[in-house]
N, C-alpha and C positions, 0 to 999 in steps of 0.2 A: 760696588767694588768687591764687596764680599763674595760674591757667587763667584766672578769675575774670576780671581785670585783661587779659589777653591779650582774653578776650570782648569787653570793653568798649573796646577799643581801645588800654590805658592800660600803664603800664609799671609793677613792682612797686619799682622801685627795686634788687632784687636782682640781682647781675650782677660781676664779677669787678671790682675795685677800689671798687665801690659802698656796700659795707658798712663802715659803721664799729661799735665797738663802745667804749662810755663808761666812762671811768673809774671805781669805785664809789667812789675817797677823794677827786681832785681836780675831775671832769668833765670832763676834756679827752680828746675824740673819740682814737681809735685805729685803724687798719685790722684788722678781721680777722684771726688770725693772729698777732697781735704777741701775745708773753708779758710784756713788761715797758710799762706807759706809757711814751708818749716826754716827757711833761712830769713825773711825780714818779716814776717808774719803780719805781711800785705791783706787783705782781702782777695778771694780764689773766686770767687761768684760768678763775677763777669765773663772770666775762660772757658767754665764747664761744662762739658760735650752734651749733647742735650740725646738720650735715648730715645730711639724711635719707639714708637707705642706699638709697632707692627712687628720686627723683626728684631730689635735689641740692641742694633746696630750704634754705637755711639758719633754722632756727628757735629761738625763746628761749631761754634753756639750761636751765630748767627744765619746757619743752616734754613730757610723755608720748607724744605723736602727730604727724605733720607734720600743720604748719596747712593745707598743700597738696594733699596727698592720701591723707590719713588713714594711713597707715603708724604701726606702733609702733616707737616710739623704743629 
């Protein structure tokens, strides 16, 4: 997706403070990173995008492959 995007002139959105990652009990937005939500202070574990070891790319967390450039997760 990243190349992809970069082809087309476009930005992926992914990029260092850019990612957020949603609550699964209340939905309030989170950065990356965070373990605890900062509105009901849920556990974050289960959401977070899992970095490909290849390209850096951050993808789903139940991702098998980066969506980027196929690497196995």
């Amino acid at each position: 997706m990243e190349s992809y995007c970069r082809g087309v002139g476009a930005g992926s959105g992914v990029g260092p403070g850019s990612q957020r990652v949603t609550c699964p009990y209340c939905g309030s937005p989170n950065p990356v990173g965070e373990l605890l939500c900062y509105a009901c202070r849920a556990p974050l574990v289960e959401v977070q995008p899992i970095a490909c070891p290849r390209c850096g790319f951050l993808n789903v967390p139940e991702a098998e492959i980066c969506q980027n450039c196929s690497t196995a997760l």
